[in-house]
N, C-alpha and C positions, 0 to 999 in steps of 0.2 A: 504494500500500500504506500510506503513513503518514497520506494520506486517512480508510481506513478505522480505523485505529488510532485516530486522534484523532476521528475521530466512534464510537467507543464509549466511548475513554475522557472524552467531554463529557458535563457533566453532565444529570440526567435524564434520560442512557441507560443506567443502573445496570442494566435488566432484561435489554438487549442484552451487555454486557458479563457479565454472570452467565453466560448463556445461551451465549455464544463460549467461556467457561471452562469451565464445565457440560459441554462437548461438546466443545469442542477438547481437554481433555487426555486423553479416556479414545483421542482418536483418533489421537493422536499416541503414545498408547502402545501402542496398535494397530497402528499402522506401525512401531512398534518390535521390538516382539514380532514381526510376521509377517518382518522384516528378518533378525533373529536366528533364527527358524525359520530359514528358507530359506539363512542361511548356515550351518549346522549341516548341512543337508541334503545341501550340496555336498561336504561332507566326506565323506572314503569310511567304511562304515559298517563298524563293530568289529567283529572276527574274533580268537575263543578262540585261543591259542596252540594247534598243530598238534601240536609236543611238549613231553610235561611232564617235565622231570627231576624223580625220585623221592628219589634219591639214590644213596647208595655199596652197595656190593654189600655190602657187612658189617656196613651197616643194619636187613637184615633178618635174623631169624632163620628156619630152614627151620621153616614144619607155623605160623606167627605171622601171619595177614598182619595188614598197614596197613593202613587207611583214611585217604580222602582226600576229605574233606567236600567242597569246591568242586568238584572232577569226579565227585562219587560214583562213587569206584575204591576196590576193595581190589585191591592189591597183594600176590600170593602169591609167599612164595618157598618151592619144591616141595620134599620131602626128596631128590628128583634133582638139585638145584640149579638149575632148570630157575626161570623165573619167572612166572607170568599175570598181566591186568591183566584184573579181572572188575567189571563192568557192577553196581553196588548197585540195581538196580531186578527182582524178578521181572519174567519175560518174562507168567506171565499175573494175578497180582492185580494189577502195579505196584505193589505197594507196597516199600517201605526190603528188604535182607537182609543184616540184621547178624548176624556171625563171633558165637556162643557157643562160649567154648574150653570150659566146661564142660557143652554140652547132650551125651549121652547117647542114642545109637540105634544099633543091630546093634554092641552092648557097646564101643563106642570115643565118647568123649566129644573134640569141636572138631566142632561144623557149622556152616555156613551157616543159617540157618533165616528164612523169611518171617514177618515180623511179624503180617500180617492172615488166611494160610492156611494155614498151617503148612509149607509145601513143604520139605523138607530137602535140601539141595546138599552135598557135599565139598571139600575144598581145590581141587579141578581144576573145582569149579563145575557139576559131574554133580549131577542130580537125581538122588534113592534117595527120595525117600517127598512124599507129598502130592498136591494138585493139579496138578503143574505137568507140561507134557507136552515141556518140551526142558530144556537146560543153561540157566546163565546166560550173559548176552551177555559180549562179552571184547573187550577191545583189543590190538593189538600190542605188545608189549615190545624194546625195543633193550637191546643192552649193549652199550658204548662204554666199553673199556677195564675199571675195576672202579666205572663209571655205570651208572645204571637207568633208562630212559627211556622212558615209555612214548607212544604213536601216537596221540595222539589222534581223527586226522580219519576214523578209519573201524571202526565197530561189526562186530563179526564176529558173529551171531546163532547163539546156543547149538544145538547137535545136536541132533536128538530123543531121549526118552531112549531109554537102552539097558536093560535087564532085564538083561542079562549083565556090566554093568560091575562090578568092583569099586571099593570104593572105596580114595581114598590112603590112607594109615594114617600116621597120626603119629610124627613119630623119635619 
C-alpha cells in the first residue's frame, strides 16, 4: 500500500494522483452515505403516538370545539358533556373543514362547513347540506379522570347520512 502511495505521490504523476483524488473522495463519500443509510435503516421506523392528550376537561367549552393542526382533530365538547374527536378532512372532496361559529343554516349559526364544496356538518359531525353522503370521520375519546384523551390508532368512518337527524343546537 505505501508502494502505491508513493508512486502517485512521485513526481510526474501529478495526473495519476488528481485522478485517485478526483475519484477517490466522491467514493468514499459514497461508502459513507450508503453506511449511514443502512444504519438509519436498522432503526425501527417512527410511529405517531397512539394517544394524544388534549387536555383538562374545563378546557373546553360545551357547542367550542378545538382544533389540532398536527392531527387535524377538532375536538368537541357536546352541550351533553359528552366529547368527539372528529377527522378535519371531508370524507368526499378531502379537502380542510373548519368550525364557522358564525356561519348560519336552518336559523342557528356554529357549522362545520367544507372549504372547497360546501358540505355543512354539526357539532356531532352529521352532515345536513351539500355534497357529502356520510358524517365526518371520528376518533375515540378517553377521559381519565378530569383528562381528555383522544385514540388515535383507529379512524371510525362517518355514518351515512341520515335525512331524519336533527341537529345539536348550541347552549
Amino acid at each position: 500500500m505505501n508502494g502505491a502511495l508513493a508512486r502517485l505521490l512521485r513526481p510526474g504523476s501529478g495526473i495519476r494522483w488528481l485522478w485517485a483524488m478526483g475519484l477517490g473522495v466522491p467514493l468514499l463519500l459514497g461508502v459513507v452515505l450508503v453506511a449511514l443509510v443502512l444504519m438509519s435503516l436498522s432503526r425501527g421506523v417512527y410511529t405517531p403516538p397512539t394517544l394524544f392528550e388534549v387536555g383538562m376537561v374545563t378546557d373546553f367549552e360545551p357547542g367550542m370545539p378545538r382544533y389540532f393542526e398536527n392531527e387535524r382533530i377538532w375536538v368537541v365538547r357536546l352541550p351533553s358533556d359528552g366529547f368527539l374527536a372528529l377527522y378535519d378532512v371531508d370524507p368526499t372532496s378531502r379537502c380542510s373543514v373548519p368550525w364557522r361559529p358564525r356561519f348560519e343554516f336552518q336559523g342557528q349559526a356554529g357549522w362545520f362547513h367544507d372549504a372547497c364544496r360546501g358540505s355543512v356538518y354539526d357539532l356531532r359531525g352529521q352532515c345536513f347540506d351539500g355534497p357529502c353522503t356520510r358524517d365526518l370521520d371520528r376518533f375515540g375519546v378517553l377521559r381519565q379522570a378530569n383528562e381528555v384523551i383522544v385514540d388515535l390508532t383507529n379512524v371510525e368512518e362517518g355514518a351515512p347520512v341520515d335525512p331524519r337527524a336533527t341537529p345539536v343546537r348550541l347552549p
